[in-house]
SEKOL-971328 format. One record per residue (C-alpha): z, y, x; residue in one letter. Coordinates in steps of 0.05 Angstrom, whole numbers, padded with zeros to 5 digits, always signed. Example, Ala and Ser with C-alpha at 12.3 -4.5 7.8 and 13.67 -1.06 7.14 Angstrom:
// SEKOL-971328
+00156-00090+00246A
+00143-00021+00273S
// end
This chain:
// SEKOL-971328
+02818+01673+02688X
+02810+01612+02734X
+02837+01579+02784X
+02809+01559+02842X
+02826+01507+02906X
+02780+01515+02954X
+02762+01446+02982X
+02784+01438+03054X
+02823+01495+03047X
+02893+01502+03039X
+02906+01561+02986X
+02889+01572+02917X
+02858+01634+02889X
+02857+01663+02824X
+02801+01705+02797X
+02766+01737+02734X
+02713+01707+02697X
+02655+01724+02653X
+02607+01675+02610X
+02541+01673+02630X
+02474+01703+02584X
+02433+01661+02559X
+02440+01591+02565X
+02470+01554+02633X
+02410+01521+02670X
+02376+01526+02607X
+02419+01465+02577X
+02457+01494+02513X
+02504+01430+02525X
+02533+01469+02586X
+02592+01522+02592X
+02569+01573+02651X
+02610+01622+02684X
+02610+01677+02729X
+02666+01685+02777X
+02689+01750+02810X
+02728+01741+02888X
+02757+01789+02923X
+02704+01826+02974X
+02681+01777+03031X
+02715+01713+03004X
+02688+01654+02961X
+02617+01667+02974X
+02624+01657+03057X
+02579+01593+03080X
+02620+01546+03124X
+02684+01563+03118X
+02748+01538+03088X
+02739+01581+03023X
+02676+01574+03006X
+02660+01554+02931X
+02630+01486+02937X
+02616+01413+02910X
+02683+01385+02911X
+02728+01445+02894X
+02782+01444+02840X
+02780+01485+02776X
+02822+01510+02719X
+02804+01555+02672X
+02858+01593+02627X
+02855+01649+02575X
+02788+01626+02552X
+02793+01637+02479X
+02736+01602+02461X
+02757+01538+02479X
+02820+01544+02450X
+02828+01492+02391X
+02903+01480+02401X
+02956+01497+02348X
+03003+01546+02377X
+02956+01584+02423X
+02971+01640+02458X
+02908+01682+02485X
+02893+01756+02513X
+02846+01798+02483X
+02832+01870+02510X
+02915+01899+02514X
+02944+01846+02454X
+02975+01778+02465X
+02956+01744+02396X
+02995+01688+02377X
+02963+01631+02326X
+03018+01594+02297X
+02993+01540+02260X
+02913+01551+02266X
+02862+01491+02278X
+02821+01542+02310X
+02824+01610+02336X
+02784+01646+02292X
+02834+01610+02234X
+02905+01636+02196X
+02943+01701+02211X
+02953+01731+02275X
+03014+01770+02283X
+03029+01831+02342X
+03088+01840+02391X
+03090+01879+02449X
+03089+01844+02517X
+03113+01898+02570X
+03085+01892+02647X
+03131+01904+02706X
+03118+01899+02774X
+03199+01882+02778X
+03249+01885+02741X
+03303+01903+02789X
+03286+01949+02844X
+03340+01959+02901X
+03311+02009+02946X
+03338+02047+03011X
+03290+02101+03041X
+03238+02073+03086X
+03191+02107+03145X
+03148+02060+03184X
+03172+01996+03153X
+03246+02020+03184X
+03308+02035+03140X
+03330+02112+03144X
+03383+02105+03093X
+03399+02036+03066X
+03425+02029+02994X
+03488+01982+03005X
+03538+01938+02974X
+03512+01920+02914X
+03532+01853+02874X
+03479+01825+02829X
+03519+01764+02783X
+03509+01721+02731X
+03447+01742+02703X
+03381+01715+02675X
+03322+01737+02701X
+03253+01737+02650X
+03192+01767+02685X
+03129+01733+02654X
+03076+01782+02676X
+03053+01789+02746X
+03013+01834+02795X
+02979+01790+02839X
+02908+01758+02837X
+02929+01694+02871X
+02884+01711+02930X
+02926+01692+03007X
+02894+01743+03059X
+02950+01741+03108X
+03026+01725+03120X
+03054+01797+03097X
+03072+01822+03165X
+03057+01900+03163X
+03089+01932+03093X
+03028+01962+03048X
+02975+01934+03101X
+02967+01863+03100X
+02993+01840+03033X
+02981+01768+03050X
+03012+01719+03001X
+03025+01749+02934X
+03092+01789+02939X
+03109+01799+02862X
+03180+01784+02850X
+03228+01799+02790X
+03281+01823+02841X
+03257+01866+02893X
+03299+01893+02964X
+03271+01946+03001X
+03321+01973+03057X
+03385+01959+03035X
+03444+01926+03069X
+03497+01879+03048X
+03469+01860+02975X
+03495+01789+02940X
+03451+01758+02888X
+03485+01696+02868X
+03499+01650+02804X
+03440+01678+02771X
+03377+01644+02742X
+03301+01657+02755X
+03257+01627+02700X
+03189+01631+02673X
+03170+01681+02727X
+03101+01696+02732X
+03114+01724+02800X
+03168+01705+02844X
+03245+01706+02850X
+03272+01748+02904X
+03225+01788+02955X
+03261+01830+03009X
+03233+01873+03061X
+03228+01925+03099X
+03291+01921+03150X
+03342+01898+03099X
+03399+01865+03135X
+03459+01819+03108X
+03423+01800+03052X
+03461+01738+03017X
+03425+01694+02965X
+03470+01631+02941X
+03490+01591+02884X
+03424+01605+02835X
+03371+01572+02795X
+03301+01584+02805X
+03248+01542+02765X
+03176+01544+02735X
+03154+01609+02779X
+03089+01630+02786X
+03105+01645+02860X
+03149+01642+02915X
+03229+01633+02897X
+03251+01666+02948X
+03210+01712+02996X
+03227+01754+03068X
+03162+01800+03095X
+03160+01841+03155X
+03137+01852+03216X
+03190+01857+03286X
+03207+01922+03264X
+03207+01911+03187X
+03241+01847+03187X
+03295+01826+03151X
+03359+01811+03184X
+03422+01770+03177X
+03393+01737+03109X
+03435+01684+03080X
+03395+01635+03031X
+03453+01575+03011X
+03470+01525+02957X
+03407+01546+02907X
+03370+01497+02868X
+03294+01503+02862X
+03247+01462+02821X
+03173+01475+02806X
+03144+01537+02851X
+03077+01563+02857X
+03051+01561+02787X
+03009+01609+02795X
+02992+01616+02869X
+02999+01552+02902X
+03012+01580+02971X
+03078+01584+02946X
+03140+01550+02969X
+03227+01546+02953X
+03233+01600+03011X
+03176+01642+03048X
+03193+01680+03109X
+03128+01717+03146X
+03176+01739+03197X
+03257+01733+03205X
+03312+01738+03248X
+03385+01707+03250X
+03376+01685+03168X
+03410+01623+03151X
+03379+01575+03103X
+03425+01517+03077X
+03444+01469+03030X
+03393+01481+02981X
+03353+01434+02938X
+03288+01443+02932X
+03241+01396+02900X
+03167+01397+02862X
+03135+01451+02895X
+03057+01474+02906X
+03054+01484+02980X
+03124+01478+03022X
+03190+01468+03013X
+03213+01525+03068X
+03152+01560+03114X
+03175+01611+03172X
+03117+01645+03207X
+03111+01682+03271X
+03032+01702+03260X
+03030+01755+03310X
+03066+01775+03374X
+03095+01836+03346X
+03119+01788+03287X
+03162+01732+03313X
+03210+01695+03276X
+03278+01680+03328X
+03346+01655+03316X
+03342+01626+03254X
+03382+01560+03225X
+03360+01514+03179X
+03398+01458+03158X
+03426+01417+03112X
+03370+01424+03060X
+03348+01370+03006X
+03271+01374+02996X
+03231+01320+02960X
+03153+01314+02923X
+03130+01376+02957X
+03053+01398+02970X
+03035+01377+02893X
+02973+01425+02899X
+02953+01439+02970X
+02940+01402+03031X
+02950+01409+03108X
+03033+01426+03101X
+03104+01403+03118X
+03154+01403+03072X
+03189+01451+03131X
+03131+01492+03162X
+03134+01533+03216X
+03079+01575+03238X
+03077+01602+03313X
+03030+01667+03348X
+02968+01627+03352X
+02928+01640+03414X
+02982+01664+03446X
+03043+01645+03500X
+03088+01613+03472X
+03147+01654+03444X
+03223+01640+03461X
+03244+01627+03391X
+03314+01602+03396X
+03306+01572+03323X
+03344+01511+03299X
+03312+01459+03248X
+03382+01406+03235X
+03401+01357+03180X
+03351+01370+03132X
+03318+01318+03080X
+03245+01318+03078X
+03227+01265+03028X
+03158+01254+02994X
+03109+01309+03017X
+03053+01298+02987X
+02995+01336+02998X
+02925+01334+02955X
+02848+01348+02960X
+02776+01329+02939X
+02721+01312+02966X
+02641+01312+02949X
+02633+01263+02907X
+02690+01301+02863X
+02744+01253+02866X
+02823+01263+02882X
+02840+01249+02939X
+02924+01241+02943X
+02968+01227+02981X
+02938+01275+03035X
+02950+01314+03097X
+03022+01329+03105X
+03083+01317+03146X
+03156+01325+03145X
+03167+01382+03197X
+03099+01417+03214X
+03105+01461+03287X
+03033+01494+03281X
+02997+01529+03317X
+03039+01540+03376X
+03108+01546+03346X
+03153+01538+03406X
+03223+01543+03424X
+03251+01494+03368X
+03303+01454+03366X
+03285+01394+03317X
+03345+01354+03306X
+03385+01307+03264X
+03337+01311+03197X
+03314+01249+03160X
+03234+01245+03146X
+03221+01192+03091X
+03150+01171+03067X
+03115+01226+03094X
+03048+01199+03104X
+03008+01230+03159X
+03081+01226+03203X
+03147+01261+03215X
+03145+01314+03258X
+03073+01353+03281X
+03079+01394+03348X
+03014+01434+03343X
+03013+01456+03409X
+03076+01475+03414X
+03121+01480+03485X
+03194+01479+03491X
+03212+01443+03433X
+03267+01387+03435X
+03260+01339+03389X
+03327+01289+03384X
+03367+01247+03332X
+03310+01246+03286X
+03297+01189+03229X
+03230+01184+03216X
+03222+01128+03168X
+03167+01104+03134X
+03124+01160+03160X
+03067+01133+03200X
+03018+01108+03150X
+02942+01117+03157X
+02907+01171+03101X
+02834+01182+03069X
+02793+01238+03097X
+02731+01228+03048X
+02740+01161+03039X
+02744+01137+03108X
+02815+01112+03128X
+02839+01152+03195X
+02890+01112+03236X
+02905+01175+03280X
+02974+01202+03259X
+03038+01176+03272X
+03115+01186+03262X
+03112+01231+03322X
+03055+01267+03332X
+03024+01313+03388X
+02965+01359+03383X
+02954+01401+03457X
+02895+01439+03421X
+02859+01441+03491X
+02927+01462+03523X
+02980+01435+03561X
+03041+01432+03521X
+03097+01443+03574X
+03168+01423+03573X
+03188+01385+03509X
+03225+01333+03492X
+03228+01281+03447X
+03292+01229+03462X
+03347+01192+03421X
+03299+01183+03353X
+03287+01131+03306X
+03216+01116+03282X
+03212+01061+03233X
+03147+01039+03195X
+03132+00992+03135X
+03063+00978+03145X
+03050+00917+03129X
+02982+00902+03140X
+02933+00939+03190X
+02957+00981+03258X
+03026+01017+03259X
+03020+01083+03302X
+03088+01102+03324X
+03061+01159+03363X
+03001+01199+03366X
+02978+01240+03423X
+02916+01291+03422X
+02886+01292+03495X
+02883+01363+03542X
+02815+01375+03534X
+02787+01338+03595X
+02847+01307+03618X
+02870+01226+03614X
+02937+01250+03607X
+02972+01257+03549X
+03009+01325+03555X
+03083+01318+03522X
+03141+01319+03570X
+03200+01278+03559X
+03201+01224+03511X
+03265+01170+03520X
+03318+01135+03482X
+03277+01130+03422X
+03276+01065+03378X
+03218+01038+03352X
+03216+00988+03292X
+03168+00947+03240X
+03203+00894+03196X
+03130+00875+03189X
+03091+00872+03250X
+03109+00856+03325X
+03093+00932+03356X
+03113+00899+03423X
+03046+00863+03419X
+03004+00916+03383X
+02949+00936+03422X
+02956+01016+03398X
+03015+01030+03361X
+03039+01083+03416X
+02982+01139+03435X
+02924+01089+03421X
+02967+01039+03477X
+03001+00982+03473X
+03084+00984+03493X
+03079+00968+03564X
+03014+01012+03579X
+03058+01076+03542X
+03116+01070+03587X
+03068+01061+03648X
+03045+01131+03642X
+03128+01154+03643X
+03150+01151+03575X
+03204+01118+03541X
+03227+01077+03600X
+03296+01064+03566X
+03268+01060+03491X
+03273+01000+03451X
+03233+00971+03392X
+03299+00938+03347X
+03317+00941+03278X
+03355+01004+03273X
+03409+00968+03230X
+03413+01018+03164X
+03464+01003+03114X
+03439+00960+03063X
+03416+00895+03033X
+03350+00894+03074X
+03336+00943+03141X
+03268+00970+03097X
+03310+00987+03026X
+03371+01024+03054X
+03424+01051+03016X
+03428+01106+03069X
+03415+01120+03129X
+03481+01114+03162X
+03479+01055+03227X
+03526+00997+03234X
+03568+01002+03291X
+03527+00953+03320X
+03458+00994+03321X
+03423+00984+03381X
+03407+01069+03360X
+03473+01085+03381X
+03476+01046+03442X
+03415+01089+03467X
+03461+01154+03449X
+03446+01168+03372X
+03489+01196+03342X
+03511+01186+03260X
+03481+01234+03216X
+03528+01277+03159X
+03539+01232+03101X
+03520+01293+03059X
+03446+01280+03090X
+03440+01207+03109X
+03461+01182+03042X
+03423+01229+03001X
+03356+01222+03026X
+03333+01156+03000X
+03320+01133+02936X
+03259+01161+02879X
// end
């Protein structure tokens, strides 16, 4: 098997392979192989999957390369185990069985047309240890799992899987060594509550919600879980994975070292929006180890399409350290790369952002793709403004805010009462970073006030394009941030650019303009590593 990252692309796939006859290129020094994708991917021209110079590889299960004392390999139905062989071919082998489940829980109410009939309910799943090393899926994303048995999308195996069922609790239990994921629930299951477990070194998601408006689940409840190390074997993988939702409630977990995201919520499609949701309180940190173009929270709106009335709240999180990686032609890493704190794409409207602290994101804090009707207050963004390398040429576009109309008018948002602090010390600071209507001068954002802007490096009152490619005075010429400042935010600690936390002195020119002090819970536990 291999895997593969695609470059410019921002999945992984995972596929069969086959050696090659004969020799490779007619050099015997060379290892060949031929790779099998799923029907119309891999071998498209000019697109974001296609196979290649500069796309990653990892081959696994290939016995013949296999010198390593210990090894584990496949061959036809066995698992063979070498225990102390210098080579494969070496010592004695000796059989077990090795069982395949596509679960290995089931929950299941009666289902027609993605709807629940009759809902298996009240069920209490405690205390156990869950061990589920095979898995079903090829590793290939072809969608965001929004109709049930149609578009499969992301990779849905799960240990524990909820199909139409209503108040079920799965807590103080431990997912471990999955191949597949966690939890996946679906198919109108409602009151679903998922709190106090451990889930770490999964092949996929922890855990996952899939549905459409009809086959959404409902009333989910995803608190106080630790997660550690997702998307082992599919990299589009994140702590929690919702392709649509309504009215869940994800808080206070930890989530840290995973492929892709942290949390993603999508609304792909009209008849699959995600509305009402809350997330908050949420420590996530080194995110996007495998993937690039991400936020540690991702949200994913109807692209193409009006914007949707989402109602859905985004408070008091920790996004620290997304990451984000690639490569380029000339077959080199390129990392960090591509990411933010809190990614709105591709239309995702109707968002409240507020309260959350974004520290040393690179390309910036917050990304409104396009987005209207989001409000966007009593934000930290620090340290998250910093130029990247798109194929080795530095690109000074991003900042800790950023706006992208993609050719439309983004109407009614606002962005007021933030802090943006940078720590660039040498070359231009972009506080904010506006993409232009197509054909317009104007930069199309709405309200932006009250903010405070601050380098303990550099003097962004005489910078020349730290705010939309402007300097200060030009910005607030064309109506924004009449009453903003650019001050040192006064954090506690021995030097405003190595806080402690990110609680403000009482005399903080930030809560003169109206900010108000975060949770301790948050603003003293997102700093640090």
């Amino acid at each position: 098997m291999i895997h593969i990252y695609p470059i410019h692309s921002w999945i992984s796939i995972e596929v069969p392979v086959a050696p090659m006859n004969g020799t490779c290129f007619g050099d015997s020094s060379l290892f060949c192989f031929l790779v099998t994708c799923p029907k119309g991917h891999c071998g498209k021209k000019n697109n974001n999957e296609a196979l290649t110079v500069g796309c990653r590889f990892f081959i696994f299960d290939a016995t013949s390369k296999m010198l390593t004392p210990g090894t584990w390999y496949q061959e036809g139905n066995n698992l063979m185990y070498y225990p102390n062989a210098t080579n494969y071919n070496d010592g004695p082998c000796m059989e077990l069985t090795a069982p395949t489940m596509s679960s290995v829980i089931k929950i299941e109410g009666q289902i027609t047309h993605g709807k629940a009939v009759q809902r298996v309910s009240n069920i209490v799943l405690k205390n156990l240890k869950f061990a589920d090393t095979d898995y079903t899926a090829t590793g290939w994303q072809s969608g965001f799992n929004i109709k049930p048995g149609v578009n499969h999308g992301i990779p849905e195996d799960a240990a524990l899987r909820i199909s139409g069922a209503a108040n079920i609790s799965v807590t103080r239990s431990t997912f471990a060594q999955l191949g597949g994921g966690g939890v996946h629930a679906s198919n109108d299951t409602i009151g679903l509550n998922i709190s106090r477990n451990i889930c770490y070194k999964v092949g996929q998601t922890c855990f996952m919600f899939s549905g459409n408006n009809t086959s959404q689940c409902k009333g989910v409840e995803v608190g106080h879980n630790q997660m550690q190390w997702t998307g082992d074997i599919l990299a589009s993988a994140s702590g929690i994975f919702a392709s649509t939702v309504h009215k869940a409630h994800f808080h206070h977990n930890e989530i840290r070292d995973c492929s892709r995201w942290g949390i993603a919520m999508r609304s792909a499609e009209l008849n699959s929006v995600s509305t009402e949701n809350l997330i908050e309180y949420n420590i996530i940190k080194r995110v996007g180890l495998k993937t690039r173009d991400l936020g540690g929270l991702s949200f994913l709106g109807p692209y193409q399409h009006a914007p949707q009335p989402t109602n859905n709240t985004v408070q008091y999180n920790c996004v620290q350290d997304v990451i984000g990686i690639d490569t380029n032609h000339k077959l080199e890493f390129l990392t960090p790369f591509f990411n933010w704190a809190i990614y709105l794409d591709n239309y995702a409207s109707g968002f409240t952002v507020h309260g959350n602290i974004a520290h040393t994101n690179v390309q910036g804090g917050v990304f409104n793709h396009g987005g209207s009707y989001n409000v966007i207050t009593n934000n930290i963004f620090f340290n998250s403004s910093e130029t990247y390398t798109y194929t080795h040429t530095p690109i000074k576009r991003w900042g800790a805010i950023d706006w992208d109309t993609m050719s439309v008018r983004i109407r009614n948002s606002t962005v007021r009462n933030n802090i943006a602090v940078s720590l660039r010390k040498q070359g231009d600071t972009k506080m904010t970073h506006i993409s232009w209507k197509r054909g317009s001068n104007h930069p199309s954002v709405g309200t932006s006030d009250f903010n405070v802007f601050w380098n303990p490096y550099q003097n962004l009152k005489t910078s020349q394009d730290a705010f939309a490619g402007r300097n200060f005075s030009t910005w607030q010429k064309l109506g924004y941030d009449h009453h903003s400042v650019i001050a040192d935010p006064m954090f506690y600690g021995p030097q405003p650019h190595e806080p402690y936390n990110f609680l403000l002195k009482p005399t903080s020119p930030a809560l003169k303009q109206g900010f108000k002090q975060l949770p301790s819970e948050i603003a003293t536990r997102c700093s640090g590593e």
